[in-house]
Gaussian input, Z-matrix of N, CA and C with variables (Angstrom, degrees):
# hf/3-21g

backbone

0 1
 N
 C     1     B1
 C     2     B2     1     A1
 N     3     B3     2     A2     1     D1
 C     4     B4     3     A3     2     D2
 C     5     B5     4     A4     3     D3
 N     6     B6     5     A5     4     D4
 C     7     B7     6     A6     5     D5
 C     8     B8     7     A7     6     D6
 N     9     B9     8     A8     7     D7
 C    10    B10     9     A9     8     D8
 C    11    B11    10    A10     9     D9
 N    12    B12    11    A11    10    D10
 C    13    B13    12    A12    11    D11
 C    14    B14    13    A13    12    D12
 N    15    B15    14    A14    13    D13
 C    16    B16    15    A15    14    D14
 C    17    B17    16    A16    15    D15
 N    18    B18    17    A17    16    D16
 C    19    B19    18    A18    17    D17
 C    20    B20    19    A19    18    D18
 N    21    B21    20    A20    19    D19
 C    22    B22    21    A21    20    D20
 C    23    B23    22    A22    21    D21
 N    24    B24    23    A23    22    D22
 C    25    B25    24    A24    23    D23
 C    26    B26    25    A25    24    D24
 N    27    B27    26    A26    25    D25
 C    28    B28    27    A27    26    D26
 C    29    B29    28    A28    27    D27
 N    30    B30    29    A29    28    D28
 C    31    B31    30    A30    29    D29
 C    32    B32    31    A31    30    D30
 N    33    B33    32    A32    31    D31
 C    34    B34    33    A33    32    D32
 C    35    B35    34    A34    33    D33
 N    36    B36    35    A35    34    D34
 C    37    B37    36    A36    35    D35
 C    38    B38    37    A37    36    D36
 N    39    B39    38    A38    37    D37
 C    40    B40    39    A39    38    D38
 C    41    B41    40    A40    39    D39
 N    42    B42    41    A41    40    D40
 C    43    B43    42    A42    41    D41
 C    44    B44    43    A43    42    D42
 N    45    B45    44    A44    43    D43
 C    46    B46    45    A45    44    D44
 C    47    B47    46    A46    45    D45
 N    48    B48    47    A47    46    D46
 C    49    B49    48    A48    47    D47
 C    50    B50    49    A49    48    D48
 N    51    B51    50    A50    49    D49
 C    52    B52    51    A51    50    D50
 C    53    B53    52    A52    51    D51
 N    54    B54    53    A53    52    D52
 C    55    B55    54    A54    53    D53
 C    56    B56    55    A55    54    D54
 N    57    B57    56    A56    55    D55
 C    58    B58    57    A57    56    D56
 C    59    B59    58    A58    57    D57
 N    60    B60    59    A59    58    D58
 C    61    B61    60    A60    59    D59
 C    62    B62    61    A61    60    D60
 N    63    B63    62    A62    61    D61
 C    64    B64    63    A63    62    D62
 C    65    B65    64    A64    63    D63
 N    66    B66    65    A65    64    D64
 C    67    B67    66    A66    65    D65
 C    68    B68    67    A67    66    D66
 N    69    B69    68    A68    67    D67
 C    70    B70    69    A69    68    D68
 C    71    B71    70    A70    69    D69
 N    72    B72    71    A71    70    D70
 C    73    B73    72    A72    71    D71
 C    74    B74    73    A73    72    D72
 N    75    B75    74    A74    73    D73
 C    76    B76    75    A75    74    D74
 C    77    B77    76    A76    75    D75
 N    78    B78    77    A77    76    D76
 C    79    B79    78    A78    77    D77
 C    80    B80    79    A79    78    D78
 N    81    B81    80    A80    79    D79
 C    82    B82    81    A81    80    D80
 C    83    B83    82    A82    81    D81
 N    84    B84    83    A83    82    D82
 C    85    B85    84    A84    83    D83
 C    86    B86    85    A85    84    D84
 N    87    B87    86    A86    85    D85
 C    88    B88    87    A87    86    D86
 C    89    B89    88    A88    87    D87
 N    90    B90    89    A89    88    D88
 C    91    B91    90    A90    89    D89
 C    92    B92    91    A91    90    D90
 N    93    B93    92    A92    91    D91
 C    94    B94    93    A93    92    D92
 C    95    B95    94    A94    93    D93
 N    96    B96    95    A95    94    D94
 C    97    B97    96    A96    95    D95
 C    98    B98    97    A97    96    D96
 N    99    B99    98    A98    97    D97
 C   100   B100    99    A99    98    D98
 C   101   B101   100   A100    99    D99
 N   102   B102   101   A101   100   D100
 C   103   B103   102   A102   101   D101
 C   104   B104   103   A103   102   D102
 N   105   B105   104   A104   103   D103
 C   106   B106   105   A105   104   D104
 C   107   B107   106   A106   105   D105
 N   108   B108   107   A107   106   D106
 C   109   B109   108   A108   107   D107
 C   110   B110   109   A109   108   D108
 N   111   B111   110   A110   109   D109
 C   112   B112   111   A111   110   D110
 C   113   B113   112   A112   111   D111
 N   114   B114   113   A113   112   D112
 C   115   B115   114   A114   113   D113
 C   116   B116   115   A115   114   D114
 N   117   B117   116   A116   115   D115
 C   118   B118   117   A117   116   D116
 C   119   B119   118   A118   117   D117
 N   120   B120   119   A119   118   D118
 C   121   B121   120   A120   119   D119
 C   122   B122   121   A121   120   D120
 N   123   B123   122   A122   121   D121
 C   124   B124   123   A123   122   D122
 C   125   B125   124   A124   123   D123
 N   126   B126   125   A125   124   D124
 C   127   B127   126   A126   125   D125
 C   128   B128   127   A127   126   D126
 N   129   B129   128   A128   127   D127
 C   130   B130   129   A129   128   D128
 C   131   B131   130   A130   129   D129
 N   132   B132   131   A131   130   D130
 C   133   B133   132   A132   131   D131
 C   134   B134   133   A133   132   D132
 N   135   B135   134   A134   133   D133
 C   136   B136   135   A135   134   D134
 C   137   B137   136   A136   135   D135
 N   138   B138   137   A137   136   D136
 C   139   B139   138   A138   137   D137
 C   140   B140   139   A139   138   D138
 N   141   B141   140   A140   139   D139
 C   142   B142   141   A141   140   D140
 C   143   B143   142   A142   141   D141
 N   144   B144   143   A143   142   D142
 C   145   B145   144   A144   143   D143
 C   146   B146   145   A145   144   D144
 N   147   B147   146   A146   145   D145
 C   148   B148   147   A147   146   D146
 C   149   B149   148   A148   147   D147
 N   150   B150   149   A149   148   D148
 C   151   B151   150   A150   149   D149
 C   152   B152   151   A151   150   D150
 N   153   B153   152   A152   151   D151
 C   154   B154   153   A153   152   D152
 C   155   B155   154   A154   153   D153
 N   156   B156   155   A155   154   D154
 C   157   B157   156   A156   155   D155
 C   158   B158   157   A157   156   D156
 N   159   B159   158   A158   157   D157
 C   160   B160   159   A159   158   D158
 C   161   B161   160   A160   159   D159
 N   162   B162   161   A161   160   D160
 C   163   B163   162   A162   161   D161
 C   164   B164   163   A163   162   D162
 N   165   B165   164   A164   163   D163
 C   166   B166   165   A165   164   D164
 C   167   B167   166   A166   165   D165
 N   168   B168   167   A167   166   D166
 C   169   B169   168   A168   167   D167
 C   170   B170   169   A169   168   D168
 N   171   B171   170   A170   169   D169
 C   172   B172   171   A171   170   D170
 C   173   B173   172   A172   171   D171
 N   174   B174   173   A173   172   D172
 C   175   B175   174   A174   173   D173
 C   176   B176   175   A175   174   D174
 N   177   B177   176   A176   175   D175
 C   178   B178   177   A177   176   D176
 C   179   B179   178   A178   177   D177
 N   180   B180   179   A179   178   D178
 C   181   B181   180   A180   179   D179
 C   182   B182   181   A181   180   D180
 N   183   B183   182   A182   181   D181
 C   184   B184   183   A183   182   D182
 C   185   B185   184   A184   183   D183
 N   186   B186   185   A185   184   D184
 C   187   B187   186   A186   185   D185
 C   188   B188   187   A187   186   D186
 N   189   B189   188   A188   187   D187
 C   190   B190   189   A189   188   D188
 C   191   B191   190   A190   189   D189
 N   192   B192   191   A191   190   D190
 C   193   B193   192   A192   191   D191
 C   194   B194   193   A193   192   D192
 N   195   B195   194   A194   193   D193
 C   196   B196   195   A195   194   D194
 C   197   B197   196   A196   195   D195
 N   198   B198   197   A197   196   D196
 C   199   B199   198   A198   197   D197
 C   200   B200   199   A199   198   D198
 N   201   B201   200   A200   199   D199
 C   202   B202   201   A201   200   D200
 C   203   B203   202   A202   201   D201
 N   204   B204   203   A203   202   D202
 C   205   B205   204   A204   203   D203
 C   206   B206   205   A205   204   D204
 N   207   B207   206   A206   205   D205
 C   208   B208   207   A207   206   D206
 C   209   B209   208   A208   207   D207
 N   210   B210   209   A209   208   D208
 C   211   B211   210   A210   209   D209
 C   212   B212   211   A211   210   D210
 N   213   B213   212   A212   211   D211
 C   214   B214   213   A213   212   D212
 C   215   B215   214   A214   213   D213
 N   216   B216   215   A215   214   D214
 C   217   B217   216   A216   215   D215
 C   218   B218   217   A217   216   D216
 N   219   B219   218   A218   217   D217
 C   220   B220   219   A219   218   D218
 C   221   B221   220   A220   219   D219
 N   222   B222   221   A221   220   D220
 C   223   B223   222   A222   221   D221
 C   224   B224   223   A223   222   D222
 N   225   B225   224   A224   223   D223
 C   226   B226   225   A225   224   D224
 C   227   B227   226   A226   225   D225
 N   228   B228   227   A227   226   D226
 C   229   B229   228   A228   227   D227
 C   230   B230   229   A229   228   D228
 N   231   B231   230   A230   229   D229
 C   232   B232   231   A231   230   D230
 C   233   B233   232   A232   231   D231
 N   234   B234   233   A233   232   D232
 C   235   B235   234   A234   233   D233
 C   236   B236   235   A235   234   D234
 N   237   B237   236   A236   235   D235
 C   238   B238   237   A237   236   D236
 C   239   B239   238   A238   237   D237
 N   240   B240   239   A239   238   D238
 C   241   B241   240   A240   239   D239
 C   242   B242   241   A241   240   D240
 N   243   B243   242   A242   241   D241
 C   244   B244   243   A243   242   D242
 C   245   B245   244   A244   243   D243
 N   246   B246   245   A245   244   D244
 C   247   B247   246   A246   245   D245
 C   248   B248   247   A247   246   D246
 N   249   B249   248   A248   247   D247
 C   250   B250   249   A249   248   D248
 C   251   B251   250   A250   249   D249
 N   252   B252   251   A251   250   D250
 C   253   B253   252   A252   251   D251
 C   254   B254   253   A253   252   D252
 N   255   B255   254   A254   253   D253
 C   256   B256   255   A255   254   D254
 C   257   B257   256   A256   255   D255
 N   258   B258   257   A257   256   D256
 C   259   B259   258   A258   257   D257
 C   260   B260   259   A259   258   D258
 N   261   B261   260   A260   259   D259
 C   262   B262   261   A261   260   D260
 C   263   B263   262   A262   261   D261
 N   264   B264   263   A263   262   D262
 C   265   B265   264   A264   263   D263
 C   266   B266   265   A265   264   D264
 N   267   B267   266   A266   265   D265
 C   268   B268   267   A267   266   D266
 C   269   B269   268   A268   267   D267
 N   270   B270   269   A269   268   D268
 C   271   B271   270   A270   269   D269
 C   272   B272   271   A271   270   D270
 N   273   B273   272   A272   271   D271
 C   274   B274   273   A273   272   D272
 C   275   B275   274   A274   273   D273
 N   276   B276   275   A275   274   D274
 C   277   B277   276   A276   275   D275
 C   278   B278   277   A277   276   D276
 N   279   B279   278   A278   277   D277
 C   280   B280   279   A279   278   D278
 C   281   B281   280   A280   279   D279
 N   282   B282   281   A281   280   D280
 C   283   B283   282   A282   281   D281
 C   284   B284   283   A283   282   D282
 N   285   B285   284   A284   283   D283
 C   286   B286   285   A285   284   D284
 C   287   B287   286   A286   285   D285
 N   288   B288   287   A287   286   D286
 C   289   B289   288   A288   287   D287
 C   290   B290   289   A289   288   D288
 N   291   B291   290   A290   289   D289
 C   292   B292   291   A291   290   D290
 C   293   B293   292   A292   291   D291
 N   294   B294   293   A293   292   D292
 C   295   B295   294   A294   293   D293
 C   296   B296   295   A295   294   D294
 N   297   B297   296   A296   295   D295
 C   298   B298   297   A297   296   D296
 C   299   B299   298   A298   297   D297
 N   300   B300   299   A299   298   D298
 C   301   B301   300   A300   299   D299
 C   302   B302   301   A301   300   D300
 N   303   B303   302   A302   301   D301
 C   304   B304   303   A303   302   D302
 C   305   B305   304   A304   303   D303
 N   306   B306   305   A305   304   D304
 C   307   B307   306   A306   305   D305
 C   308   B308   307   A307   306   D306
 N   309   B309   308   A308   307   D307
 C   310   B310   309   A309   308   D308
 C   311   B311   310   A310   309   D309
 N   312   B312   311   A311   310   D310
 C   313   B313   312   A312   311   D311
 C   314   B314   313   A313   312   D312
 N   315   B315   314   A314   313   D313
 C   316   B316   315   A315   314   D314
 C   317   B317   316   A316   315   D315
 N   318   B318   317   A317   316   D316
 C   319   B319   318   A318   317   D317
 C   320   B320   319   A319   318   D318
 N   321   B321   320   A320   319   D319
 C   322   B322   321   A321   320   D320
 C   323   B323   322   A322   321   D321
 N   324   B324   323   A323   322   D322
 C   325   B325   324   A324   323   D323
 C   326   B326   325   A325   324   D324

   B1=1.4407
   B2=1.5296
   B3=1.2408
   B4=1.5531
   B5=1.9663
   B6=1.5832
   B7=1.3284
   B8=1.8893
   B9=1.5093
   B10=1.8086
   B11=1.0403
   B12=1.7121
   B13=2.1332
   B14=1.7892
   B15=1.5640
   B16=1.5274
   B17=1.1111
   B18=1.6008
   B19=1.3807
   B20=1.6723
   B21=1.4056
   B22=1.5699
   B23=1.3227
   B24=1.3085
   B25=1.7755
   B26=1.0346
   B27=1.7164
   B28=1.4342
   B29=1.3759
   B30=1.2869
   B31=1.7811
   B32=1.5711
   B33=1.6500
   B34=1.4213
   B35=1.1634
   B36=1.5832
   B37=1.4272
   B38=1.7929
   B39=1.9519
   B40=1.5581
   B41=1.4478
   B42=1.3514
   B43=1.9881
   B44=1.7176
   B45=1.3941
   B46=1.4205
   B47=1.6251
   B48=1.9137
   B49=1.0576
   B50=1.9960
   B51=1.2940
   B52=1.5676
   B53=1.7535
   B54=1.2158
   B55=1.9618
   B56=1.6753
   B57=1.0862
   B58=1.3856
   B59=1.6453
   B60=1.3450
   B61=1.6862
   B62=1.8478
   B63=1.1746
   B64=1.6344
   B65=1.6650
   B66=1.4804
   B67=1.3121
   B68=1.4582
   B69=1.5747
   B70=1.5362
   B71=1.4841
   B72=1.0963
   B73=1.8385
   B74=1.9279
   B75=1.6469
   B76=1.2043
   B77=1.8535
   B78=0.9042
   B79=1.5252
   B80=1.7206
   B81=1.3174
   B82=1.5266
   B83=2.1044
   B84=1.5246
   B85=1.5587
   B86=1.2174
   B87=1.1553
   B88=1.2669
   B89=1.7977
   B90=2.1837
   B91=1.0697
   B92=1.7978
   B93=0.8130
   B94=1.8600
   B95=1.4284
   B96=1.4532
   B97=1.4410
   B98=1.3596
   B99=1.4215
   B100=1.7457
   B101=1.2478
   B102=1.4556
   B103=1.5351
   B104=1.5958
   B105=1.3955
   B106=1.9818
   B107=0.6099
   B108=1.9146
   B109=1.3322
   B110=1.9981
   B111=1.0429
   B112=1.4702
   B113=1.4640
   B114=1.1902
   B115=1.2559
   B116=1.8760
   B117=1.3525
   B118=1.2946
   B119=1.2838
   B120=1.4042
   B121=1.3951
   B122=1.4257
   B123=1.3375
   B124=1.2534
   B125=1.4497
   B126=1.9913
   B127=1.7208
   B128=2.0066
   B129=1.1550
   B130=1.5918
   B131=1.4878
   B132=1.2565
   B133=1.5682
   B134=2.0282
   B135=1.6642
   B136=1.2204
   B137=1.7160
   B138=1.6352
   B139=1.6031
   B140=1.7362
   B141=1.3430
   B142=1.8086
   B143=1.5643
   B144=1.2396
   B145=1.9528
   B146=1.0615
   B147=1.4479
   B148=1.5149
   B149=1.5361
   B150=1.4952
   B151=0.9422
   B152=1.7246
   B153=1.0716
   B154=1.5106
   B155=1.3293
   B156=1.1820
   B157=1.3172
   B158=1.9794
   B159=1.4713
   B160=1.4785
   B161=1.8976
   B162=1.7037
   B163=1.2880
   B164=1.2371
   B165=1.6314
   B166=1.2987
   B167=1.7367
   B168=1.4362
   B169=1.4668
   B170=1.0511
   B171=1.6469
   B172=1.4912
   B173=1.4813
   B174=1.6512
   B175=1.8809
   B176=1.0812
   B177=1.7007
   B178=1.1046
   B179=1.8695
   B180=1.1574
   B181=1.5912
   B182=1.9731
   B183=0.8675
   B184=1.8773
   B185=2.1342
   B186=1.4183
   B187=1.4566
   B188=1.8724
   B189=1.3135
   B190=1.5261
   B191=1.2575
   B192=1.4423
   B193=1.7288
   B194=1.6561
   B195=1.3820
   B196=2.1236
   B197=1.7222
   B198=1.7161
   B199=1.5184
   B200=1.1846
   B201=1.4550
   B202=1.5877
   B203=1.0966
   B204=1.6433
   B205=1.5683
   B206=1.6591
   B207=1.7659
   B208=1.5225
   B209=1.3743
   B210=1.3246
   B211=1.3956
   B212=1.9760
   B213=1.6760
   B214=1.5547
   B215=1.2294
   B216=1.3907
   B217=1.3595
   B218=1.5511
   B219=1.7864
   B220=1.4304
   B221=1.4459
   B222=1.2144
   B223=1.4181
   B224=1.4381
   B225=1.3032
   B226=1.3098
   B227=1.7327
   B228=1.2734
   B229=1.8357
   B230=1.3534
   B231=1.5004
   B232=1.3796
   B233=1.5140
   B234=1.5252
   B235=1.5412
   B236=1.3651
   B237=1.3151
   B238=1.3646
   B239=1.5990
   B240=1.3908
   B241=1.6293
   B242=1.7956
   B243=1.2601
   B244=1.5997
   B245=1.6690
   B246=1.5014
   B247=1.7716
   B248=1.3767
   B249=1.3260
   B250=2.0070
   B251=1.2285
   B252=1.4670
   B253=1.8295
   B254=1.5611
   B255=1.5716
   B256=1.5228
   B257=1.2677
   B258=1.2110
   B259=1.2930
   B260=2.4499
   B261=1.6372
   B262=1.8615
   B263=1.6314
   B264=1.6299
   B265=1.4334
   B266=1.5675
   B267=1.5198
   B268=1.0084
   B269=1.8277
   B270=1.7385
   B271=1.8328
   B272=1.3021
   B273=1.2963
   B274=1.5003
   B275=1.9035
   B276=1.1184
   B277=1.3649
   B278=1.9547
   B279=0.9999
   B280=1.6428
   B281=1.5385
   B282=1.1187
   B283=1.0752
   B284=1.6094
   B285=1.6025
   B286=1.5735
   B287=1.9475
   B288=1.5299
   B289=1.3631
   B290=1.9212
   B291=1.5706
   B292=1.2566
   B293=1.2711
   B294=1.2751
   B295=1.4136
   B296=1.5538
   B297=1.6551
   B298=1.5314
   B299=1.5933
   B300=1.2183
   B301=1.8658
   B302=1.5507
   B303=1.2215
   B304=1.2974
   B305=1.7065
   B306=1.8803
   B307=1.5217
   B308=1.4952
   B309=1.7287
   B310=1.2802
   B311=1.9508
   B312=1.8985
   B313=1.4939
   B314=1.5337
   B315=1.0632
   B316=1.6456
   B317=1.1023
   B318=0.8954
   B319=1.9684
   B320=1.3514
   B321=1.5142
   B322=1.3343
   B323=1.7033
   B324=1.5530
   B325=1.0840
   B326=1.7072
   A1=108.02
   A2=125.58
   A3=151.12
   A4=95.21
   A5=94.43
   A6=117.46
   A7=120.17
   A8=108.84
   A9=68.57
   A10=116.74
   A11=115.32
   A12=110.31
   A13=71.56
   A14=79.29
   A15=103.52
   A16=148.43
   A17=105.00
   A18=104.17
   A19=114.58
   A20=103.28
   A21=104.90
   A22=102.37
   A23=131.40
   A24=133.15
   A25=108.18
   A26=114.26
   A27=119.47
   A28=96.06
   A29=99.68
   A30=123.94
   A31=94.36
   A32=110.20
   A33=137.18
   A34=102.55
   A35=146.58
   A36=122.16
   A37=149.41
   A38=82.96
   A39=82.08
   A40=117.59
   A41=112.38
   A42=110.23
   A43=78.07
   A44=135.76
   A45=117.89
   A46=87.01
   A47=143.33
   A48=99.21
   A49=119.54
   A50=88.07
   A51=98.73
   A52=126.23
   A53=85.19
   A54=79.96
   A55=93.43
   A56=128.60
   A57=127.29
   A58=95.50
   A59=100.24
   A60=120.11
   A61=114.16
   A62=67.39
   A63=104.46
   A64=97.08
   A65=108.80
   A66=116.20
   A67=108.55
   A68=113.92
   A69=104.05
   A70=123.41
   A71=105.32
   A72=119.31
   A73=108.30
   A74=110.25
   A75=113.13
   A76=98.82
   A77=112.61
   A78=112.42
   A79=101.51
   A80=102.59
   A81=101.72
   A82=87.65
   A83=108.95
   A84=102.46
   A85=121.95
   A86=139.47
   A87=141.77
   A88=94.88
   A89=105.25
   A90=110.63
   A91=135.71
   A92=125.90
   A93=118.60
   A94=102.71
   A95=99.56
   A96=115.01
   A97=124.72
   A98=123.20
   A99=114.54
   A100=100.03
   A101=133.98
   A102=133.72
   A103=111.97
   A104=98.33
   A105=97.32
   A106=118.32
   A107=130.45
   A108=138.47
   A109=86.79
   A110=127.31
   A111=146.61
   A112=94.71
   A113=152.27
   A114=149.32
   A115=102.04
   A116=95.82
   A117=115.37
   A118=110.52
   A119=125.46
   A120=141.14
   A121=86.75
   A122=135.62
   A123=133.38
   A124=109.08
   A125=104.35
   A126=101.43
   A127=98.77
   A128=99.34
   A129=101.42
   A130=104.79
   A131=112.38
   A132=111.67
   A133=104.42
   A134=119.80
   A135=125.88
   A136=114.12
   A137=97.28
   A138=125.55
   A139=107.69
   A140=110.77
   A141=109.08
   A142=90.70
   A143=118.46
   A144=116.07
   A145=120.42
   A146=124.54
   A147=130.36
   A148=96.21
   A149=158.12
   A150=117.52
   A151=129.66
   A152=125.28
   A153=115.35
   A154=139.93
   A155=113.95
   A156=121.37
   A157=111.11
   A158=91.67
   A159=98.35
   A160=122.04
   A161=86.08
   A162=125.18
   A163=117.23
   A164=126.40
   A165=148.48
   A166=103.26
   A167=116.48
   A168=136.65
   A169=110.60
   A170=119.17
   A171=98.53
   A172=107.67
   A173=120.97
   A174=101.96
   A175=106.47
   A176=136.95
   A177=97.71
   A178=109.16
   A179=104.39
   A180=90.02
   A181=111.65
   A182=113.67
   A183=121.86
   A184=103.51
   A185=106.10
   A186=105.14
   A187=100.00
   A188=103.67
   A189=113.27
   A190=96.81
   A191=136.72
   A192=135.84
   A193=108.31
   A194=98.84
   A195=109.37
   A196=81.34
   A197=133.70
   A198=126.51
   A199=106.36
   A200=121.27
   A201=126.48
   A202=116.20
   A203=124.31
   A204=114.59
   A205=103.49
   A206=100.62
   A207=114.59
   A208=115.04
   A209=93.12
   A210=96.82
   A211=130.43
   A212=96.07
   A213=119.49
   A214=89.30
   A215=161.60
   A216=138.45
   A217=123.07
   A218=113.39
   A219=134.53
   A220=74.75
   A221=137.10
   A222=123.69
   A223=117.27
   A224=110.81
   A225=122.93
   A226=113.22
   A227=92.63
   A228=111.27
   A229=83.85
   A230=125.29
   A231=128.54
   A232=99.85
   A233=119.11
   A234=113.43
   A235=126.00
   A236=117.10
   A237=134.22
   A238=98.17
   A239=117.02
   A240=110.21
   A241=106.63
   A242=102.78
   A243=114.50
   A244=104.18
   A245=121.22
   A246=105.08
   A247=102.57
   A248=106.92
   A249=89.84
   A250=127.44
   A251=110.00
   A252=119.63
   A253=93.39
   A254=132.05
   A255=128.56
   A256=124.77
   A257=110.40
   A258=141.36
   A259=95.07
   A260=86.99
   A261=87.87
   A262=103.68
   A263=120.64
   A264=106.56
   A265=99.94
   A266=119.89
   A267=114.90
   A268=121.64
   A269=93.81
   A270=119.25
   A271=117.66
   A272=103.94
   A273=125.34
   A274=94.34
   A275=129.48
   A276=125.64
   A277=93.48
   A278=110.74
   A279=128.29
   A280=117.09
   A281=133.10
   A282=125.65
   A283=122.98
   A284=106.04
   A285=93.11
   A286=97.88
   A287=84.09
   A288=120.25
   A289=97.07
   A290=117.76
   A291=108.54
   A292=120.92
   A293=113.34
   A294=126.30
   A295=112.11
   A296=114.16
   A297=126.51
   A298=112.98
   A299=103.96
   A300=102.13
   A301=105.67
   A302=121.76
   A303=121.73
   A304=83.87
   A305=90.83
   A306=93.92
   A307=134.26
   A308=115.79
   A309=108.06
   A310=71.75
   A311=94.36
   A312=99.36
   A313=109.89
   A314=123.45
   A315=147.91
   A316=108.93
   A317=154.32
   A318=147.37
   A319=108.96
   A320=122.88
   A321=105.70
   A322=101.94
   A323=135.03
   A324=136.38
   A325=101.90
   D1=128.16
   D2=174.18
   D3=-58.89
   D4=122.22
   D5=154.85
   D6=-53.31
   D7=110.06
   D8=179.80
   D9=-84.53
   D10=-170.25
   D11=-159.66
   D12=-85.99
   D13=-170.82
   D14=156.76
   D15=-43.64
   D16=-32.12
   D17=170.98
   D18=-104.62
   D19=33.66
   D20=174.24
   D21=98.91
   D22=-61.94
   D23=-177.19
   D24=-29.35
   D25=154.46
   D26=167.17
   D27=-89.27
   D28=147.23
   D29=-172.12
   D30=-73.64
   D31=131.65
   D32=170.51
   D33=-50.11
   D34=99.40
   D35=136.23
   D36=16.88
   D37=-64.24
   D38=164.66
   D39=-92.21
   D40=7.51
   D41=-179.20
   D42=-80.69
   D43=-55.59
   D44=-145.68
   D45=-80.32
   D46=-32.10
   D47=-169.19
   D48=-82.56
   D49=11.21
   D50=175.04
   D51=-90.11
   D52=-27.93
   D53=165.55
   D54=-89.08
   D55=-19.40
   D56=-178.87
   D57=-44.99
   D58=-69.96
   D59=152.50
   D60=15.88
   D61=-86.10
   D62=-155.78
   D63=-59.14
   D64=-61.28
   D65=175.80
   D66=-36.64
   D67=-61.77
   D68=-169.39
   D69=-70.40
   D70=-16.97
   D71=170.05
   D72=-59.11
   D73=-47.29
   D74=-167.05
   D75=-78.23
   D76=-13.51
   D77=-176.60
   D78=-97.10
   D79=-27.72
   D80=165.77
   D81=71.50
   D82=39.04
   D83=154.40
   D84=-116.31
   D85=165.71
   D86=-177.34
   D87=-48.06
   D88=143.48
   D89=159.12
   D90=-44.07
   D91=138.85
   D92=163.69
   D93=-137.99
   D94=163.35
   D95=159.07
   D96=-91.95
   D97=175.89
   D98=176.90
   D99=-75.54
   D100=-36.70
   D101=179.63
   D102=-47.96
   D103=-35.85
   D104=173.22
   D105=-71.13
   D106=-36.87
   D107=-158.07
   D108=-74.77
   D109=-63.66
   D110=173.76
   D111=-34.04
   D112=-25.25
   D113=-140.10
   D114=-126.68
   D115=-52.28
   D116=176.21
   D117=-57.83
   D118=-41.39
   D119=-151.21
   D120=-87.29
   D121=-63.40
   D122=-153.89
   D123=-70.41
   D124=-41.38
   D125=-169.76
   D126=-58.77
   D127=-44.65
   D128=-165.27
   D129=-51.85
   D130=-57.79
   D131=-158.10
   D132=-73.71
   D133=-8.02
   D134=158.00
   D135=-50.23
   D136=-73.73
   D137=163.84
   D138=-21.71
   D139=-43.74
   D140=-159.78
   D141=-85.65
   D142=-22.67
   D143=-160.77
   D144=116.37
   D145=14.18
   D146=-145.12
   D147=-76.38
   D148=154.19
   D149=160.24
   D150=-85.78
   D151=-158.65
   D152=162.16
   D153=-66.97
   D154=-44.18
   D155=-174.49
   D156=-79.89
   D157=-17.99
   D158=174.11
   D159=-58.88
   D160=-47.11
   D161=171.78
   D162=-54.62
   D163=-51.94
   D164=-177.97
   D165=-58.32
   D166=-37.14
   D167=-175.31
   D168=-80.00
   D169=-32.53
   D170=-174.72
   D171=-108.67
   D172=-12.42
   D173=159.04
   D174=-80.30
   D175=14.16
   D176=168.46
   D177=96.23
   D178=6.35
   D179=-164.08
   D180=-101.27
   D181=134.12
   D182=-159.61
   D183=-60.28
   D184=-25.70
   D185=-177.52
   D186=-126.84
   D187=163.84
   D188=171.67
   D189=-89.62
   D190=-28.99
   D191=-178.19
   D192=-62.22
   D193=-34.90
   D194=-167.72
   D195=-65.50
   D196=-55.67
   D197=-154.53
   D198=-66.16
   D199=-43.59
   D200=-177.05
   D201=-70.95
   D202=-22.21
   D203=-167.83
   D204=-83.94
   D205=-27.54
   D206=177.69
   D207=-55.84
   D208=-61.94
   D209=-166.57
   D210=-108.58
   D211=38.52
   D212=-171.06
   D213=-76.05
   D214=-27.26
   D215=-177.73
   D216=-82.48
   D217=9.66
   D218=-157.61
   D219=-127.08
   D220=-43.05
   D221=-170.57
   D222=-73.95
   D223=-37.78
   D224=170.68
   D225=-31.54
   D226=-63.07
   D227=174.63
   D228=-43.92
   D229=-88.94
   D230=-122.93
   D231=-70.09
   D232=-24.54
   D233=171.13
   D234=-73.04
   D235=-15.37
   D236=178.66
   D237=-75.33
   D238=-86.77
   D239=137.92
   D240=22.98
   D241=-106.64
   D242=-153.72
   D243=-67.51
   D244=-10.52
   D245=160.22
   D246=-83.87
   D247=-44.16
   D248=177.26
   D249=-39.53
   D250=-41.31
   D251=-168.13
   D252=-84.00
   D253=-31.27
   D254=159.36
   D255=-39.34
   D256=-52.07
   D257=-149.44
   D258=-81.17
   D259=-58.46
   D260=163.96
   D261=-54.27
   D262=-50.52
   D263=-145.93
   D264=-67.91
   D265=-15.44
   D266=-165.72
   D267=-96.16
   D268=3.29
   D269=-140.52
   D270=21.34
   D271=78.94
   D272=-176.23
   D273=-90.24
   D274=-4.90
   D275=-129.55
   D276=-56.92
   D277=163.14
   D278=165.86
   D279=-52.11
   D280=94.37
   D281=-168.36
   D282=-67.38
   D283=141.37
   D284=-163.45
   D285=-92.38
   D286=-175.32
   D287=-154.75
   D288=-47.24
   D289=-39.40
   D290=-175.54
   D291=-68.42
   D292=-46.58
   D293=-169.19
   D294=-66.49
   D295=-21.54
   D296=168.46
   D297=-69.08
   D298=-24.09
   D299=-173.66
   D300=-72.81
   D301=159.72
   D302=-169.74
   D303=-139.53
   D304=123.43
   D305=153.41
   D306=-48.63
   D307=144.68
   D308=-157.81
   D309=-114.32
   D310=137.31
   D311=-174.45
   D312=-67.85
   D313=171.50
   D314=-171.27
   D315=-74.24
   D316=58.78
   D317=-165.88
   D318=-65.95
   D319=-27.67
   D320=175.40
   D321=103.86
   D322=-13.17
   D323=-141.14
   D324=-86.31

């Protein structure tokens, strides 16, 4: 929900993506929109462990299904993620290249 300005109004969209503007000019970083900043915010705080519904609360979004359907290709990572760290808790680790070789028996030849 939009802050209103000063004189009570809800703040224009394009007034905030225009100091958005301005801001990224004075920092001299590449342009964005608020939809990226919103985008950015969610993939990252997925990435850290955040959970969903936490996530769902802070864009703002009316279902936990609308955050997950958005942002299931960020989950992907983070589930890949959480069997790896399974996979240590369990020392599942990948076994390397020596321990894969199999003695070749003795024939005697």
């Amino acid at each position: 929900m939009c802050e209103p300005t000063a004189a009570g109004r809800v703040t224009d969209p394009r007034s905030l993506n225009r100091m958005l503007n301005i801001l990224c000019s004075n920092a001299h970083v590449h342009r964005v929109r608020v939809h990226d900043l919103r985008h950015t915010c969610a993939s990252l705080l997925l990435a850290q462990g955040v959970d969903a519904r936490t996530i769902m609360e802070t864009l703002g979004h009316s279902t936990i299904t609308m955050t997950l359907d958005t942002y299931a290709h960020v989950m992907d990572t983070t589930l890949r993620a959480a069997a790896d760290r399974m996979d240590d808790a369990l020392n599942l680790d990948e076994p390397d290249e020596k321990s894969e070789a199999v003695a070749e028996p003795d024939t005697g030849d």
